[in-house]
PATOR-366448 format. One record per residue (C-alpha): residue in three letters; y, x, z. Coordinates in Angstrom, 2 decimals, m for minus. Layout:
N
SITE  resn       c2       c1       c3
SITE   ALA        Y        X        Z
...
//
This chain:
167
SITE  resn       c2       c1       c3
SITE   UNK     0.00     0.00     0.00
SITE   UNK     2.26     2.72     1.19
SITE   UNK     1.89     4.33    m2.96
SITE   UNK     2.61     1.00    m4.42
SITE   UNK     5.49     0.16    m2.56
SITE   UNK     6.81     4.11    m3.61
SITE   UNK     6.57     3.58    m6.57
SITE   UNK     8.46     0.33    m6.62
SITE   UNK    10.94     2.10    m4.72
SITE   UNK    11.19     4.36    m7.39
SITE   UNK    11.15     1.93   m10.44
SITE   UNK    13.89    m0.17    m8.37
SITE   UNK    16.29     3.60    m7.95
SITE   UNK    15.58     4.52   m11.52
SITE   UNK    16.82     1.24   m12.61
SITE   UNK    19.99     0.85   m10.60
SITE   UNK    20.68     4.56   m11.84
SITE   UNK    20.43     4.01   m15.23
SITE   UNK    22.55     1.03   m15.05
SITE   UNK    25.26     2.70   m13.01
SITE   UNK    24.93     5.88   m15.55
SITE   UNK    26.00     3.98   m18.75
SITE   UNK    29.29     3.65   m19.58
SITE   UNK    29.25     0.61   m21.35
SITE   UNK    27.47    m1.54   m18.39
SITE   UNK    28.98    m2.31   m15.44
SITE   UNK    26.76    m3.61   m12.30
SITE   UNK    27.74    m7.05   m10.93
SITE   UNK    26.33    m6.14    m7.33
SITE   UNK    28.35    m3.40    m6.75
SITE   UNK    27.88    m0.12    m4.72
SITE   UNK    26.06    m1.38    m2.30
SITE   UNK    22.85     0.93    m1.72
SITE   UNK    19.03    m0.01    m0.83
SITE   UNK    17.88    m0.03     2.64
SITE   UNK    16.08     2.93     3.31
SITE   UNK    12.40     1.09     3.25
SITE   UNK    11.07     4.21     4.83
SITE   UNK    12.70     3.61     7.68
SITE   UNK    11.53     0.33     8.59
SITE   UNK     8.46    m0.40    11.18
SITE   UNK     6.65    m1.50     8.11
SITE   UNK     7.03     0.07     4.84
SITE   UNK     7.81    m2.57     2.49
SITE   UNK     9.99    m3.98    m0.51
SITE   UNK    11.91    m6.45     1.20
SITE   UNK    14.71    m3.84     2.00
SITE   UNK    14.66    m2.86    m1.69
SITE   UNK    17.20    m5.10    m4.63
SITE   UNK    14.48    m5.82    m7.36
SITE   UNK    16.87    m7.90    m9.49
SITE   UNK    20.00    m5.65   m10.91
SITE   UNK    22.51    m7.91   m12.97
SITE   UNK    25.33    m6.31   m15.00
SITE   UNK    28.43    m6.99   m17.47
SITE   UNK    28.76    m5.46   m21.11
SITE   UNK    31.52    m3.28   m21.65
SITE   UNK    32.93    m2.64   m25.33
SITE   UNK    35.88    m0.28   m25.06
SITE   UNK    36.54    m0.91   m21.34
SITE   UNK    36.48    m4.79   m21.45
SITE   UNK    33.63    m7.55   m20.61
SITE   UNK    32.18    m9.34   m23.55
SITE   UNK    32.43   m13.04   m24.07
SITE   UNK    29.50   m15.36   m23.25
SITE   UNK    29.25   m15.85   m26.50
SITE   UNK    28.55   m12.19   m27.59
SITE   UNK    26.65   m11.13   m24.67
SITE   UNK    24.33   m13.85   m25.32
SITE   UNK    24.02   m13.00   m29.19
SITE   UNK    23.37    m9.63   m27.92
SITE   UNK    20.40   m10.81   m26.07
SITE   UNK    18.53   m12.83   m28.63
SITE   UNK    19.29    m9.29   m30.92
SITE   UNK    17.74    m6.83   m28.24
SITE   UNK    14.75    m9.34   m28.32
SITE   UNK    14.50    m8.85   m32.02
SITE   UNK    13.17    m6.58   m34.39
SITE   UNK    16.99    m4.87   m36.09
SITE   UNK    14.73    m2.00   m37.77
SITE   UNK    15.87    m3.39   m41.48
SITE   UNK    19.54    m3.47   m40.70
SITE   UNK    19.15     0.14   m39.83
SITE   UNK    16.52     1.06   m42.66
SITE   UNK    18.75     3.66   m44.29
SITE   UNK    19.28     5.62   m40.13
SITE   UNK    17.03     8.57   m38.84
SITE   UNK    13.61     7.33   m37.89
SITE   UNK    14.03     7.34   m34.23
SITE   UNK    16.80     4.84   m34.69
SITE   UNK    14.98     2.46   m36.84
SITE   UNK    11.92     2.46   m34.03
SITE   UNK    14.68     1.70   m31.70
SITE   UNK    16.05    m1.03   m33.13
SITE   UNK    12.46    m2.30   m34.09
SITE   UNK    11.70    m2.42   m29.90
SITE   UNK    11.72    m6.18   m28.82
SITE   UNK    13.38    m5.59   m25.48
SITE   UNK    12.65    m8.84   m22.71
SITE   UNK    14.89    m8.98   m19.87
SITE   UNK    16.89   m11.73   m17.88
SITE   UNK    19.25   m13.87   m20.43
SITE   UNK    22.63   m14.33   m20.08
SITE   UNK    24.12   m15.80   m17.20
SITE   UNK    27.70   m16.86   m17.12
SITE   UNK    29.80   m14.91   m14.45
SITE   UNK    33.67   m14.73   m14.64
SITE   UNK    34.75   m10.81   m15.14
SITE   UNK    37.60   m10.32   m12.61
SITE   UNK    39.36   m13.26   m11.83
SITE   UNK    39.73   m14.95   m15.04
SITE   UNK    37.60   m13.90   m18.01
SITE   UNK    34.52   m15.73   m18.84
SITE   UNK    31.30   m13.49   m19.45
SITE   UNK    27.99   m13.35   m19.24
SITE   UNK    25.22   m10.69   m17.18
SITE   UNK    22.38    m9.36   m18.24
SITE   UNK    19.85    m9.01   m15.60
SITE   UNK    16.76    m6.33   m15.58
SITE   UNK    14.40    m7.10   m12.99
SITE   UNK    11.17    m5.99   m10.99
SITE   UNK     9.05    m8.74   m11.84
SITE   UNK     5.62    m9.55   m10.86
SITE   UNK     4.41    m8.93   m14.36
SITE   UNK     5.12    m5.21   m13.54
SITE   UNK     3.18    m4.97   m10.13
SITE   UNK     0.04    m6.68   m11.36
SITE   UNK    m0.14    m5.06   m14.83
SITE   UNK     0.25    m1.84   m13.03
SITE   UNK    m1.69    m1.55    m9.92
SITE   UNK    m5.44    m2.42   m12.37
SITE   UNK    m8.19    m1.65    m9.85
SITE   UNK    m6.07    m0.07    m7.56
SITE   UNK    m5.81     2.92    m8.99
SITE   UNK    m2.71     4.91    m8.24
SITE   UNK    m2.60     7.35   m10.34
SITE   UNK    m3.12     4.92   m13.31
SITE   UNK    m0.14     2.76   m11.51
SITE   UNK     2.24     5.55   m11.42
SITE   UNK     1.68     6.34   m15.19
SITE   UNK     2.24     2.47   m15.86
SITE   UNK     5.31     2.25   m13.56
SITE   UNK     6.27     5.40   m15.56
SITE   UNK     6.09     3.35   m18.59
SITE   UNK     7.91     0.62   m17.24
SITE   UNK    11.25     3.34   m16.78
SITE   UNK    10.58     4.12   m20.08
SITE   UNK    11.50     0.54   m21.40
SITE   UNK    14.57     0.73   m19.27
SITE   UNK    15.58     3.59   m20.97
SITE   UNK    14.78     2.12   m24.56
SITE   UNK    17.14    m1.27   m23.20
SITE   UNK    19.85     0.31   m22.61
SITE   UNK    19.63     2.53   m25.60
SITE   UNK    19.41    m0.56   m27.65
SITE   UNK    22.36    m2.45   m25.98
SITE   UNK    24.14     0.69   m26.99
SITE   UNK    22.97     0.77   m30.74
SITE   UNK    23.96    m2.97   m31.05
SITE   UNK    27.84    m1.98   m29.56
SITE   UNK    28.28     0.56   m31.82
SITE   UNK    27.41    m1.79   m34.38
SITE   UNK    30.05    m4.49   m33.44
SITE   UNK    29.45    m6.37   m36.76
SITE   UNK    25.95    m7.64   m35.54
SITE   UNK    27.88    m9.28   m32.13
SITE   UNK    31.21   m10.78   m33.84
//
């Protein structure tokens, strides 16, 4: 149990830092850090955030609803012809279906009307990972799992420099 919950820890810190790395997304929950699970009587994932929501930023400002939710349906779709004349490691890029949490609206500030994004731990994660409780075979699949964070947010940066496929 002790393992597992690790490695959620760590699939929960790589997200939030990935997020906070890139420019162009901005997290909606702020600065405030995880409670150090170690710490606790019993190790668990309650003290951990598992859901990290965030805005879209094109040249410093929020999108609209309206684009951040056409930028969802196009990082759940296969862009690889749009791009068919780009290096090959853009085209597989842009041919990754990427599934996370649609767009909610969320005012930006006080007054602009957006939309977040949301990447989340989800249960789909934990049970396709931990397969006959192996834990070395769970860290390699939670390992995976970063590496489709990494391909999202790559992808929500392909589509913005490509505002033409959002206006």
């Amino acid at each position: 149990m002790l393992y597992r919950n690790m490695a959620i820890e760590m699939f929960c810190d790589f997200v939030d830092d990935s997020v906070k790395d890139a420019s162009f997304l901005e997290p909606l929950y702020g600065e405030l850090p995880n409670a150090n699970a170690y710490n606790s009587k019993e190790f668990g994932i309650r003290n951990i955030r598992t859901i990290f929501p965030f805005f879209i930023l094109k040249n410093d400002k929020a999108l609209s609803v309206e684009n951040v939710k056409k930028l969802y349906i196009l990082l759940n779709s296969d862009l690889s012809d749009y791009f068919k004349d780009a290096s090959l490691e853009i085209i597989r890029l842009a041919a990754q279906k990427c599934h996370i949490g649609q767009a909610v609206n969320v005012k930006y500030g006080n007054d602009f009307q957006s939309a977040v994004l949301r990447i989340s731990l989800g249960a789909r994660v934990i049970s396709e990972s931990w397969v006959n409780r192996d834990i070395s075979l769970f860290f390699r699949n939670i390992e995976l799992q970063m590496n489709q964070i990494t391909v999202i947010i790559k992808k929500i940066e392909l589509i913005l420099s490509h505002p033409e496929l959002i206006e």
